[in-house]
C-alpha positions, 0 to 999 in steps of 0.5 A, a space after each residue: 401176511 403176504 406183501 401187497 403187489 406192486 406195479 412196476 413202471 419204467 419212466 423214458 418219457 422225457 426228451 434226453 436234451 443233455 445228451 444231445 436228444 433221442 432215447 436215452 434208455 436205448 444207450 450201450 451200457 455194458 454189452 447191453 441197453 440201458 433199458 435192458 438192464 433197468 427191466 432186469 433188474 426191476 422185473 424180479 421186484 414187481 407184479 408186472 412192468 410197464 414202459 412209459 415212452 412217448 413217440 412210436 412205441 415200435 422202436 421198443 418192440 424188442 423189449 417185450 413190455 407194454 409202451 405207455 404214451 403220457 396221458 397228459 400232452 405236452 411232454 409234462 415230466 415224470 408226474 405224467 409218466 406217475 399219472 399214465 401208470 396209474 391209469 395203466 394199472 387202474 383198468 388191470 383185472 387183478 386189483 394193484 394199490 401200488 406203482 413202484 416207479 424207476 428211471 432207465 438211466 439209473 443202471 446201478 438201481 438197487 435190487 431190493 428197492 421196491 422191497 425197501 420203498 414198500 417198508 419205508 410206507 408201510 412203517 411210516 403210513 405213508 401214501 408215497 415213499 422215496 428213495 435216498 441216498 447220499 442226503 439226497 431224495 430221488 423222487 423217480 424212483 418212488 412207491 405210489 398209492 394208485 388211489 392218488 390218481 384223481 388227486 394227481 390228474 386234477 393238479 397236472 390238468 388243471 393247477 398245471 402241477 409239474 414238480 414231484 416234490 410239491 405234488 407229494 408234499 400233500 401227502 404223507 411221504 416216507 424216504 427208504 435210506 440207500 448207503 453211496 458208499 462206495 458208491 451211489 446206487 442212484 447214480 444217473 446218466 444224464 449227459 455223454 461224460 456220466 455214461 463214460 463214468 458209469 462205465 468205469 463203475 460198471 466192473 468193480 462194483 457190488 450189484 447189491 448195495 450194501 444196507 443204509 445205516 
């Protein structure tokens, strides 16, 4: 039986205020962009691929991805980047169960990734899955069920829900397990000193990391 189809959706929806503001996911990195290398190496793992970043989607146009507003206002933190995904791919022709979601300042983000989160629930009957590494949960890089959409549009408008944690806590939750050794596949960018460090990691390490035992 083939693998259900999974929806990608990359999230640069928030405001960046550690590294000063602006689009952080537009940063050199590498010879390229963030954003250029999170869409290449998320694009071969999914059905379709979307942007969720708010603002002028123009600045964007030269990535050739669809640019996806929060549907819920106010600058309301990844769960509003999760819910406008799902409602993306709600209105799709062909039918879609999965959202994979990932981070733009994440630029060594495993290549098998959705495969992996895709496992994780699958094996474990779970409504939403996440990445871990290093005794640590990353829930932005995650696998959700597009069913949750109403669930999750009541808690972010009406109960004001804001954390991804307490939202999946709800449900049945899977973790697909990454190795950090040599190094963390999830390492972000979050601030000027960890992109002069990524840098540094950029050359020496294996692009795909090694399988979590």
């Amino acid at each position: 039986m083939p693998p259900e189809p999974v929806f990608g959706l990359l999230l640069a929806g928030g405001q960046a205020r550690r590294m000063g503001g602006g689009d952080k996911c537009l940063l050199a990195f590498a010879g390229r962009t963030l954003l250029a290398r999170a869409i290449e190496r998320l694009t071969p793992q999914v059905g379709g691929l979307v942007l969720n970043a708010n603002g002028d989607p123009a600045r964007f146009a030269d990535y050739g991805l669809p640019v996806l507003a929060d549907v819920v206002p106010g600058f309301a933190g990844p769960l509003a980047g999760v819910l406008t995904g799902m409602a993306f791919v709600r209105q799709l022709d062909e039918p879609c169960d999965w959202l994979v979601t990932a981070a733009t300042d994440t630029p060594f983000f495993p290549l098998d990734v959705v495969a992996r989160l895709r496992a994780a629930a699958r094996e474990a009957g779970a409504d939403i899955a996440f990445a871990r590494s290093a005794d640590r949960v990353h829930p932005v890089f995650g696998l959700w069920r597009v069913a949750l959409h109403d669930a999750l549009a009541e808690a972010l408008t009406e109960e004001g829900e804001r954390k991804v944690d307490r939202f999946a806590a709800r449900y049945r939750v899977a973790t697909a397990g990454f190795s950090a050794v040599p190094f963390d596949p999830f390492f972000n960018i979050n601030r000027p000193e960890d992109l002069a460090e990524a840098g540094q990691l950029s050359e020496p390490v294996n692009e795909c990391p090694a399988p979590f035992r």
